[in-house]
C-alpha positions as CSV (number, residue, x, y, z in Angstrom):
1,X,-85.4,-10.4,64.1
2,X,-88.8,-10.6,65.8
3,X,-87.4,-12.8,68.4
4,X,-84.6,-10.4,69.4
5,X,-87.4,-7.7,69.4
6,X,-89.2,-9.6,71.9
7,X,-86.4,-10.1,73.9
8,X,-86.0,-6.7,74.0
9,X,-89.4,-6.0,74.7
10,X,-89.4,-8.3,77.8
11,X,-86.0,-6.7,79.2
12,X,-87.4,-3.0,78.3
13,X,-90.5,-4.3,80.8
14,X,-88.5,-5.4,83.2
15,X,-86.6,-2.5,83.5
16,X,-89.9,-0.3,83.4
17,X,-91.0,-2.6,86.9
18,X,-87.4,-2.3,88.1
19,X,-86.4,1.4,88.0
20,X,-89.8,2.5,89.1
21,X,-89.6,-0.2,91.9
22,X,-87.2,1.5,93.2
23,X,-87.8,5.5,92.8
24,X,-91.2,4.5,94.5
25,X,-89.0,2.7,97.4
26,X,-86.5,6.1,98.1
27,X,-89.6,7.8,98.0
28,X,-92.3,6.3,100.3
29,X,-90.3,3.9,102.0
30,X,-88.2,5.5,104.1
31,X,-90.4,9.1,104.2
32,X,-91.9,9.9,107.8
33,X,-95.0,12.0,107.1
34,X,-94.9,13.3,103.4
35,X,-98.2,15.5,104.2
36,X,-96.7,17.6,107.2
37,X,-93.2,17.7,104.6
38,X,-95.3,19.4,101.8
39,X,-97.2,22.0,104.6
40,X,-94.3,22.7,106.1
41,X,-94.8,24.3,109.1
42,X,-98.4,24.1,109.0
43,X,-100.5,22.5,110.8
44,X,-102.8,19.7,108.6
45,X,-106.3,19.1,110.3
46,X,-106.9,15.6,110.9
47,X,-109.8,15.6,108.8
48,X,-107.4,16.4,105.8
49,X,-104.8,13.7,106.9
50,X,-107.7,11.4,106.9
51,X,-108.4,11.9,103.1
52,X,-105.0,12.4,101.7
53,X,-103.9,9.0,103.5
54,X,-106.9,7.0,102.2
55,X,-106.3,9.3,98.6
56,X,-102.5,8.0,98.6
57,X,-102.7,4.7,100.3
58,X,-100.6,5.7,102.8
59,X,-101.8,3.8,105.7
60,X,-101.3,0.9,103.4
61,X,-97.8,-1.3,103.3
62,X,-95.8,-0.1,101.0
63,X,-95.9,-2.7,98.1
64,X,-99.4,-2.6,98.5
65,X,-98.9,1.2,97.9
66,X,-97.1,0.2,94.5
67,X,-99.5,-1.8,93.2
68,X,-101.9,0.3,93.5
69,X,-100.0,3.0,91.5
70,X,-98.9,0.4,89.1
71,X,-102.3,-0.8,88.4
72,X,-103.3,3.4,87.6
73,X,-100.6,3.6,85.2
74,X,-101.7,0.4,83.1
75,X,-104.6,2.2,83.1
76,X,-103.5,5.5,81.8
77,X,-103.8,7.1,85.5
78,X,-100.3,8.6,86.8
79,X,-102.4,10.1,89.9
80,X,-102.6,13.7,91.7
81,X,-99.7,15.1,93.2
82,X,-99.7,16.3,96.6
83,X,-100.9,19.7,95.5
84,X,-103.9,18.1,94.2
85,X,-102.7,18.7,90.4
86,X,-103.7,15.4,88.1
87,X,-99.9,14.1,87.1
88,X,-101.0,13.7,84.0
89,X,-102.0,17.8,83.2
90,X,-98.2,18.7,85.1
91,X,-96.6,16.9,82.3
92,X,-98.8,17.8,79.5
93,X,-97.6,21.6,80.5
94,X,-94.0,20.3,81.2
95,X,-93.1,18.0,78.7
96,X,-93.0,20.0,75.0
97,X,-90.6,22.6,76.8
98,X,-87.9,19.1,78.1
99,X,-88.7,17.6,74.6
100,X,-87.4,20.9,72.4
101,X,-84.9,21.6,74.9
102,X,-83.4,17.6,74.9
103,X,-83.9,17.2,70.7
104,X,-82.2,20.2,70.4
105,X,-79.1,19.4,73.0
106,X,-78.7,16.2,71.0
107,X,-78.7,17.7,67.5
108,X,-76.4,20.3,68.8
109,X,-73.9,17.7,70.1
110,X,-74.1,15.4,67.5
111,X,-73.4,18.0,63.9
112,X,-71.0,19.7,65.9
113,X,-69.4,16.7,67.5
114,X,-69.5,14.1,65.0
115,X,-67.9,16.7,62.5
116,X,-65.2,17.1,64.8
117,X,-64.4,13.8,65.5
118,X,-64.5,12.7,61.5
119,X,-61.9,15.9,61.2
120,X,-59.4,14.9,64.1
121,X,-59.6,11.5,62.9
122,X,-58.8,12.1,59.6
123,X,-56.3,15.2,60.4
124,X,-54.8,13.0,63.5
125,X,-52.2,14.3,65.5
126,X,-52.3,18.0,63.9
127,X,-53.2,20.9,65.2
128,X,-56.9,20.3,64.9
129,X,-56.3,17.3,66.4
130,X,-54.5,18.4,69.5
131,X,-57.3,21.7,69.6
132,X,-60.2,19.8,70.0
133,X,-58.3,17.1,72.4
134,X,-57.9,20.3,74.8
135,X,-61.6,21.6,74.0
136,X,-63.4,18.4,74.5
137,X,-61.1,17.5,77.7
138,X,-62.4,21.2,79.3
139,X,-65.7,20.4,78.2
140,X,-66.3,16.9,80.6
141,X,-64.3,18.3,83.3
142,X,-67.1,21.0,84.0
143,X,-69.7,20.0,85.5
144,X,-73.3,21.4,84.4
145,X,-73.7,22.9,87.4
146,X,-70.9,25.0,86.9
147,X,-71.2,25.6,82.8
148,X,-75.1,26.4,83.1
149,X,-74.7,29.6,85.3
150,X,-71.0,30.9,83.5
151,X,-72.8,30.6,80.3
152,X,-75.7,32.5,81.4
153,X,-73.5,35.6,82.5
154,X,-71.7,35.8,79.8
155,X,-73.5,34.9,77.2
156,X,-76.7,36.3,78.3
157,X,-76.0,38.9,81.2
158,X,-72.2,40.3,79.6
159,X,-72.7,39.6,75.7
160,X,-76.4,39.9,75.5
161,X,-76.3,37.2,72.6
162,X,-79.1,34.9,74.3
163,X,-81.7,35.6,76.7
164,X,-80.6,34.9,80.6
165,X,-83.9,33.7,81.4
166,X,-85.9,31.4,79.1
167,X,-89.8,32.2,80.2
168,X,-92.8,30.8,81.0
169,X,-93.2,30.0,77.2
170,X,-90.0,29.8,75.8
171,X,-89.2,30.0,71.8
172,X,-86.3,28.3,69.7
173,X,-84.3,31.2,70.0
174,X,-84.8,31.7,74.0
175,X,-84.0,27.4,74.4
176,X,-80.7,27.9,72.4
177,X,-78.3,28.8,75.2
178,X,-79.8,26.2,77.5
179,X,-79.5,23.5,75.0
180,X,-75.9,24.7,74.1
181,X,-74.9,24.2,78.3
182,X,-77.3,20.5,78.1
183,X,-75.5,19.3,74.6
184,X,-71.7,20.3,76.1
185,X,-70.7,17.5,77.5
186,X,-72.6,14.8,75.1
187,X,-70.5,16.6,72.7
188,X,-67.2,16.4,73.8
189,X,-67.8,12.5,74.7
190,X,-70.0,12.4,70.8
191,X,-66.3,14.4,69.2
192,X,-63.6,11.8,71.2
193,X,-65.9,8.5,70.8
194,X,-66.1,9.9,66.9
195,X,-62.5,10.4,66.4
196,X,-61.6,7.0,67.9
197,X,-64.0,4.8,65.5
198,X,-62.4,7.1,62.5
199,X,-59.2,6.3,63.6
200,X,-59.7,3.0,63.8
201,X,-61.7,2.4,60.7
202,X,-59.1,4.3,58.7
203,X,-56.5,1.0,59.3
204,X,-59.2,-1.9,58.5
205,X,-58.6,-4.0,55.7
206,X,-62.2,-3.1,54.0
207,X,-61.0,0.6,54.0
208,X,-57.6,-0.8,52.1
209,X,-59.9,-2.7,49.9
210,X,-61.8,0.2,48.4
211,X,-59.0,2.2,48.0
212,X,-57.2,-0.6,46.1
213,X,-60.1,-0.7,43.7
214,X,-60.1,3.0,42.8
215,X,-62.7,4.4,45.3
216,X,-62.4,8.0,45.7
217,X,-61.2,9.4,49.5
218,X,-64.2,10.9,49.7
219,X,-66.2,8.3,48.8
220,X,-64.4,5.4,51.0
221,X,-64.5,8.2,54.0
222,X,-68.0,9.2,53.9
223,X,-69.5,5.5,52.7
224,X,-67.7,3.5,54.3
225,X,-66.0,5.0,56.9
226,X,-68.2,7.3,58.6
227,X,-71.2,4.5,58.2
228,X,-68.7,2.1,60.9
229,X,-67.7,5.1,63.1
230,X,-71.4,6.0,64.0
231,X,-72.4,2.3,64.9
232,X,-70.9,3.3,69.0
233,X,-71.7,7.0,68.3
234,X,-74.9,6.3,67.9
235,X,-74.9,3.6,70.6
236,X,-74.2,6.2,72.5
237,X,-77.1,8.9,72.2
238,X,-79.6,6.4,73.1
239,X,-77.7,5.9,76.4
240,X,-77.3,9.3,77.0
241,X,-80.7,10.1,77.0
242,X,-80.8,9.3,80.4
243,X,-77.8,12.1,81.3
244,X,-79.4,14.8,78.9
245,X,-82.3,14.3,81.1
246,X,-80.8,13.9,84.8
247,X,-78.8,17.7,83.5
248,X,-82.1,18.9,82.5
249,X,-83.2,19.4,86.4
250,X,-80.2,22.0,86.3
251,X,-80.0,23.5,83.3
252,X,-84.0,24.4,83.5
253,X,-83.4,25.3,87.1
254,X,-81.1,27.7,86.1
255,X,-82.7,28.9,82.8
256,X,-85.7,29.3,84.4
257,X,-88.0,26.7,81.9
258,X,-90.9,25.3,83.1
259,X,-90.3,21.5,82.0
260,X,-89.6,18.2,83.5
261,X,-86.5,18.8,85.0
262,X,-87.7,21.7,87.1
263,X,-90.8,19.6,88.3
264,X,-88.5,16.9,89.3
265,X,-86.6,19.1,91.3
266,X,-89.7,20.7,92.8
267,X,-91.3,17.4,93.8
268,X,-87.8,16.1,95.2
269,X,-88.2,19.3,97.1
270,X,-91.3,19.1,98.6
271,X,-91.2,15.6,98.8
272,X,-94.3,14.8,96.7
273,X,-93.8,11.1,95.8
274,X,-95.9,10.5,92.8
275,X,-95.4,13.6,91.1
276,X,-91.9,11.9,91.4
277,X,-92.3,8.6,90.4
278,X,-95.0,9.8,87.6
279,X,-92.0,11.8,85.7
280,X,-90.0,9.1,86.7
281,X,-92.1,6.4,84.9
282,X,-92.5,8.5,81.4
283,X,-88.7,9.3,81.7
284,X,-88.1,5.5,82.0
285,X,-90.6,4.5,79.1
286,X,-88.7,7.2,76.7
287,X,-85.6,5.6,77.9
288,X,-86.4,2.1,76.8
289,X,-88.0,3.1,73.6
290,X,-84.6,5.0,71.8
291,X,-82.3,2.0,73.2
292,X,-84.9,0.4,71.2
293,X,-84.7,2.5,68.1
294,X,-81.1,2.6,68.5
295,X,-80.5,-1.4,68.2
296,X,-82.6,-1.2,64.7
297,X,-80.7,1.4,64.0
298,X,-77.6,-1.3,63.8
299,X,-78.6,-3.2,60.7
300,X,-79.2,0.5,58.4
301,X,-75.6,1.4,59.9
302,X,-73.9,-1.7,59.1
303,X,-75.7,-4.6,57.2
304,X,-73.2,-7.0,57.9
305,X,-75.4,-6.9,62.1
306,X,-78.1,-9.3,61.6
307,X,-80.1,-10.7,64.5
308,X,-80.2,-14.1,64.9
């Protein structure tokens, strides 16, 4: 077990060097002059050049530039943006508002979805069956782009039921909606994924086992049944992380919510590399850590996983 942890460890770092590798290449590599891109049409004094290149390393090469941005992250410094705001402060501000919005996307998707697909699986080929085959199928084929702003008209512009807007400071009840449009299409994939193991399970000679030896329906469904049908369910969240928070730059964009999402939008933007490749980084490290969590997760879901 400590060995495969380790191994994991070492292929979580490299990752980590990898994809922040390379958002710091599409970044600086290839950019012109990201000081006259963040004036815009401005003129910059050379004096000022003079200090935000030496401040950046930008007259350095660029893997020079990256180890120098490297070596402040090891050392808990994710640098100044180009609007001279510490990195640091930008996500202390922005990340509670991602974190609530993300948990609660997830949680969202998973009771509902999970429940759904343990349902259609047991109920399979009826009517709720066929229903949420239709719902989940709508669900993937709209894009958040297109659910984030039809939900906020009618559900917060038509129907009143949620605000449109989230605020500056937004509250469980105002992150609801947006969470609802981030967690659609994680549920839909959560429900079908769900119905599939449940299906499957359902036919295994374990499940024929129990019921031979007098085990209730309920108790051979929810014991032994659901435990095996969450094992790529789960699998499954801790990749989707990454999705939940690549939809977050829309749905906060459109909700207007001051989190990660709409930093990393505004720093695309502007071009303002390491405001970039800061959120980048923490986005990265989060990332690695709940694959992590997720491949302990194995042995509690199914004892019979051991690693060897």
């Amino acid at each position: 077990m400590i060995r495969y942890l380790v191994r994991r460890l070492l292929q979580g770092v490299l990752t980590f060097f990898g994809a922040t590798f390379v958002v710091y290449a599409l970044m600086f590599a290839n950019q012109n002059d990201p000081l006259q891109a963040l004036a815009g049409e401005r003129p910059i004094s050379d004096s000022v050049r003079q200090t935000l290149t030496e401040r950046y390393h930008l007259n350095e090469p660029f893997i020079v530039q990256y180890g120098y941005y490297m070596r402040g992250i090891f050392q808990g410094d994710f640098g100044t943006s180009l609007t001279n705001r510490p990195i640091s402060e930008l996500l202390e501000n922005a990340w509670p508002n991602t974190a609530r919005l993300a948990v609660m996307a997830v949680i969202f998707a998973a009771l509902i979805g999970i429940v759904a697909g343990v349902v259609a699986g047991i109920r399979r080929t009826g009517i709720f069956d066929h229903t949420t085959l239709i719902v989940t199928l709508v669900l993937i084929s709209i894009p958040i782009v297109v659910l984030a702003p039809l939900m906020q008209l009618f559900f917060g512009v038509e129907l009143r039921w949620f605000p449109a807007t989230a605020g500056a400071d937004p509250d469980f009840y105002a992150l609801m909606l947006p969470a609802m449009v981030l967690g659609a299409g994680s549920l839909a994939t959560y429900s079908r994924l769900t119905r599939t193991s449940v299906v499957e399970n359902l036919r295994a000679d374990y499940v024929r086992t129990a019921k031979a030896k007098g085990l209730t329906r309920n108790r051979v469904i929810g014991v032994h049944v659901l435990r095996n049908s969450l094992i790529p369910v789960i699998t499954y969240i801790g990749v989707d992380l990454g999705g939940l928070m690549a939809g977050a730059i829309v749905t906060e964009g459109v909700f207007n919510i001051p989190g990660v999402g709409s930093q990393l939008f505004r720093g695309i933007t502007t071009e303002d590399g390491p405001l970039v490749v800061g959120f980048v980084s923490i986005l990265v490290i989060i990332f690695i850590l709940a694959n992590l969590i997720v491949d302990l997760l194995y042995a509690v879901l199914d004892p019979r996983i051991r690693y060897e």
